[in-house]
C-alpha positions in Angstrom: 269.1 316.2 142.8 270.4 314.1 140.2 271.7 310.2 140.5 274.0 308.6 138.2 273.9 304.7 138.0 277.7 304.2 138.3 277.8 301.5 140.3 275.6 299.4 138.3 277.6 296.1 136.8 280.6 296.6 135.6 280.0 293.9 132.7 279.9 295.5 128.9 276.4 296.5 128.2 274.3 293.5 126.6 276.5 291.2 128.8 274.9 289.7 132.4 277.1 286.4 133.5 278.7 284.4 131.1 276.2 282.0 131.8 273.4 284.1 130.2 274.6 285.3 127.3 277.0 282.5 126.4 275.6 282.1 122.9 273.9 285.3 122.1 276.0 287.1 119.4 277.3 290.7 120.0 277.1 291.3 116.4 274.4 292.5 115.0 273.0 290.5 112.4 270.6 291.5 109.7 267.5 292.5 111.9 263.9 290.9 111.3 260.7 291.0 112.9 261.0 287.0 113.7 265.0 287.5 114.9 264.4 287.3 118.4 268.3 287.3 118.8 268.8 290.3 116.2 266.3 292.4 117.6 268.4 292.1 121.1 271.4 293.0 118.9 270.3 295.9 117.4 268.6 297.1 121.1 272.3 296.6 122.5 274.1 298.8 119.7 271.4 301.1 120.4 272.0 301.4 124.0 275.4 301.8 123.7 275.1 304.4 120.7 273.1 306.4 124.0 269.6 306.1 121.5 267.6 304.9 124.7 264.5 305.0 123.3 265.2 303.0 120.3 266.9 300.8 122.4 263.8 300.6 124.7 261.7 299.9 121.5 263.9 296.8 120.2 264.7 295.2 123.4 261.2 295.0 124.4 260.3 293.6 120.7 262.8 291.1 121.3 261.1 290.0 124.4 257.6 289.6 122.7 259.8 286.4 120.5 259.4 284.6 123.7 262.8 283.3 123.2 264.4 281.5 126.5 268.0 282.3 125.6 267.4 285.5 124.6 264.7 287.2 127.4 267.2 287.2 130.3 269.8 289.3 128.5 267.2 291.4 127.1 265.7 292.6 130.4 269.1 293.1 131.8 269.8 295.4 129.0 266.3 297.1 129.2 267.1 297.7 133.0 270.3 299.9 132.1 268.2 301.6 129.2 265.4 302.4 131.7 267.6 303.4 134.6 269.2 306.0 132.3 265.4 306.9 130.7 265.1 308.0 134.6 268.4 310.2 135.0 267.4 311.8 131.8 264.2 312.9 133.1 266.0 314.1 136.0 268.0 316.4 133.8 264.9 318.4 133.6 264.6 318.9 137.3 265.3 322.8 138.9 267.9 322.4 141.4 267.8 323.6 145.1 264.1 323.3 145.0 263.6 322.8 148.5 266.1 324.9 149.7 264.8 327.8 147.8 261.1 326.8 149.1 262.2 326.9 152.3 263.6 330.5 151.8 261.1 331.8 150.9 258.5 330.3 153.3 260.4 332.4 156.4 260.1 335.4 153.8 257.0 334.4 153.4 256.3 335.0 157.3 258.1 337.7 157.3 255.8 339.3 154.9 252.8 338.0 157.1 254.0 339.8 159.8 254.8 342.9 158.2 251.2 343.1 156.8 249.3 341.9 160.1 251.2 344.8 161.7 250.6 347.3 159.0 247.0 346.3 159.6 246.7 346.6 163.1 248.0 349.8 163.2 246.2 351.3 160.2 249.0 353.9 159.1 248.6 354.7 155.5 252.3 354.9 155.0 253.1 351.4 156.8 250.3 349.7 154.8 251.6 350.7 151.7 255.1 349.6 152.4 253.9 346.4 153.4 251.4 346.0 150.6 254.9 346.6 148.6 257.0 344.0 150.7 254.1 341.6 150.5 253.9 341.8 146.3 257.5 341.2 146.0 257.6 337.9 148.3 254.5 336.9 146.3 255.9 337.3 143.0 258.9 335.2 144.5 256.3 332.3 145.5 255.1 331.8 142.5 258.2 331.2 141.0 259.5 328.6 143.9 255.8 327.1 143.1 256.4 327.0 139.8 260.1 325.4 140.0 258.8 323.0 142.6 256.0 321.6 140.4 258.5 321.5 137.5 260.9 319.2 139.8 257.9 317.0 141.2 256.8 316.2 137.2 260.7 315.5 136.7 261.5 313.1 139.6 257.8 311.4 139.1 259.0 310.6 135.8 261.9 309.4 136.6 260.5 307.2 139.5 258.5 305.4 137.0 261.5 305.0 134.7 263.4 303.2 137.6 260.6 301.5 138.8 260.7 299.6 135.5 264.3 299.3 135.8 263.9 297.5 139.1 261.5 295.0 137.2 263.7 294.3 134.8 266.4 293.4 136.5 264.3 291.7 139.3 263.0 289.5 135.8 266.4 288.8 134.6 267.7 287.3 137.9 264.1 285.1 137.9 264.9 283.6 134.6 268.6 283.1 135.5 269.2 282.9 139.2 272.9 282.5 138.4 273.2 285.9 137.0 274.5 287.8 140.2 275.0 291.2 138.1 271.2 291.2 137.8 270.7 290.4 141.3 273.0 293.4 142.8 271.5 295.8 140.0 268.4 295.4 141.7 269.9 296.1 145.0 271.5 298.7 143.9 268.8 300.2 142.0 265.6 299.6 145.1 268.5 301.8 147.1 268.5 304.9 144.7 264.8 304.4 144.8 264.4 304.7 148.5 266.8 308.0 148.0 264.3 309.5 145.2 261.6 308.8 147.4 262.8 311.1 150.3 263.8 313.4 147.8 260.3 314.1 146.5 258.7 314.2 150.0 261.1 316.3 151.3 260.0 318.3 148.4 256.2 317.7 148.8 256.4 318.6 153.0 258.5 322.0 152.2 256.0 323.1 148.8 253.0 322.7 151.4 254.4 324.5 154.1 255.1 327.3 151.1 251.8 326.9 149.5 249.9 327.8 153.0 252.2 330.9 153.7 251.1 331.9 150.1 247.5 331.6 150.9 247.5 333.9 154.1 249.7 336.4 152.7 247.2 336.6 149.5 244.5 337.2 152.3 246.8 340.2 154.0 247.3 341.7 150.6 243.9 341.9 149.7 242.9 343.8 153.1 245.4 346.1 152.5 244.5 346.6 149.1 241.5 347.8 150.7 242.3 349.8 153.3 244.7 352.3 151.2 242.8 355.1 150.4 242.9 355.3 146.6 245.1 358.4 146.6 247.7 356.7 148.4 247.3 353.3 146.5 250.8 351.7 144.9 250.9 352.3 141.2 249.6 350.0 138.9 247.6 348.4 141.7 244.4 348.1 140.6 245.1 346.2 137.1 247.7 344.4 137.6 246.8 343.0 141.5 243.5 341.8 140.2 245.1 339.8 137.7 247.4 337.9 140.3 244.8 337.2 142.2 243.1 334.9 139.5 245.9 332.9 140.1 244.6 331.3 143.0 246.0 330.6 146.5 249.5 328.9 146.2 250.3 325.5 146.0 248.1 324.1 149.1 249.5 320.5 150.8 247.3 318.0 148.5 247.9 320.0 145.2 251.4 317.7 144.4 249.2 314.4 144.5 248.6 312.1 141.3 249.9 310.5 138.0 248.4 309.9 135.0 250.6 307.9 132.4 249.0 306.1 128.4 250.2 303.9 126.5 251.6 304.4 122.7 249.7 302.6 120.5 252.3 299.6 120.0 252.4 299.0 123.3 256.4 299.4 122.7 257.0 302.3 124.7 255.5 304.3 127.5 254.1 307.6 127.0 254.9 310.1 130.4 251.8 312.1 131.1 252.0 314.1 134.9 250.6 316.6 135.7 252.6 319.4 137.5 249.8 319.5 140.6 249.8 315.2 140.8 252.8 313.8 140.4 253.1 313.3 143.9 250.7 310.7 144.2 253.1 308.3 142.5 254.6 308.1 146.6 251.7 306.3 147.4 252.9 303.3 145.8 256.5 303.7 147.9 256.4 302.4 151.7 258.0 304.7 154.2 261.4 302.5 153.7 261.3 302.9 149.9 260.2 298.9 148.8 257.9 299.1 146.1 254.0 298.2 147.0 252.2 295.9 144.7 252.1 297.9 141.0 248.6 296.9 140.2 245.7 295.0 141.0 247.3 292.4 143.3 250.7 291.7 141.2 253.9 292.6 143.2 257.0 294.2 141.9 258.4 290.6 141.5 257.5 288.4 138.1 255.1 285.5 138.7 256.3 282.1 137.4 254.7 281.4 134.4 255.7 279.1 131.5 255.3 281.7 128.8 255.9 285.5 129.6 253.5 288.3 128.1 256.4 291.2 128.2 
């Protein structure tokens, strides 16, 4: 599922109300490290040349100036750049994940059934045929697994990408409460959010249900495997079964949980680290309506007033 931030301000990028960026110039002038106002310049031509993570990377050095008519125009600006950081990530994402998971969890029973029957009745010929059926829905598990994880890594990126967008914006507005454009970009953004959100566990609750109809049919497979008598055993059987079962069980219902995420050296720009199996553990920092829970150690989503910002 991809979103697109289309509805976000309709003012020229770098721009927030007149009121904000009255006397910052568009221009770019020569840049410096002390050019508070240059730096947001340069970040701005950036952003609108697409180069997001140079823009990321100027804007947020402007910000460390700590200069009051520059910071509000700055995080609006950074807002966009992350917002679009997130749909970028999104790229990466499989579609029909869940729909595809959901397939192939009724095959998956399908399979079940087939095997448990097989086994009950202990014909040689219907064991086989099952053991067959069986391998095939496997094979097709672990590649919905696989897709599924790629897409939870994907949005999980992505959610922290607009999670920072929503700070941003959420910053501007704080520093310049006229600035209505920053205001409803934060609306507008906490929404999307909320939709991302029940994306991912929609995802999460259907690659459980999968990951435990991959589990029982593993168990089938390997009775059966045991119960053909070796002159009626598939071909290939032997070698190549024992391999896929070092795989391991499926994706069971905790396996998408966690988030691990470092820091570049400069501090400038985030690094992304998830791992496939925990990048669903980023929803535990979403309530069930899709608000944002405090990020850390007591702060909330919203800036604290302070005299001088640490960006």
């Amino acid at each position: 599922m991809l979103f697109f931030f289309f509805s976000i301000c309709p003012a020229a990028f770098g721009s927030t109300n007149d009121v904000t960026n009255a006397d910052i110039s568009i221009l770019p002038p020569t840049v410096t490290s002390e050019n508070p106002r240059g730096l947001y310049n340069a970040g701005t031509e950036k952003l609108r040349a697409g180069k997001l993570s140079d823009a990321e990377t100027l804007l947020e050095s402007s910000l460390t100036k700590q200069d009051e008519r520059v910071q509000p125009a700055a995080l609006f600006n950074l807002g966009h750049v992350r917002f679009a950081q997130g749909n970028e990530e999104l790229k990466n994402s499989p579609d029909g994940t869940t729909k595809r998971s959901r397939a192939t969890t009724e095959a998956g029973a399908g399979a079940i059934q087939k095997a448990a029957d097989a086994l009950a009745g202990n014909d040689v010929q219907q064991m086989v045929e099952a053991y067959f059926a069986g391998r095939g829905v496997r094979k097709e598990m672990r590649a919905v697994t696989a897709a599924v994880q790629r897409a939870m890594e994907a949005h999980g990126k992505t959610l922290l990408k607009w999670r920072r967008a929503l700070s941003d914006f959420k910053s501007a507005a704080e520093l310049n409460p006229a600035d209505t454009n920053a205001v409803r970009n934060a609306e507008i953004v906490e929404q999307t959010i909320a939709r991302l959100v029940d994306s991912m566990r929609e995802m999460q609750q259907s690659a459980a249900s999968l990951g435990g109809k991959q589990s029982e049919l593993n168990g089938l497979l390997k009775q059966l495997k045991g119960r053909i008598p070796a002159p009626n055993a598939p071909p290939g059987a032997a070698g190549e079964e024992d391999d896929e079962d070092k795989d391991g069980e499926g994706l069971p219902p905790e396996a998408l949980s966690g988030l691990q995420e470092s820091t570049t050296g400069g501090g400038q720009e985030m690094e992304l680290k998830i791992s496939p199996e925990e990048a669903g553990q980023l929803l535990n920092g979403i309530q069930p309506d899709g608000k944002l829970l405090p990020m850390g150690q007591g702060e909330s989503g919203k800036p604290k007033d302070r005299p001088r910002r640490i960006w």
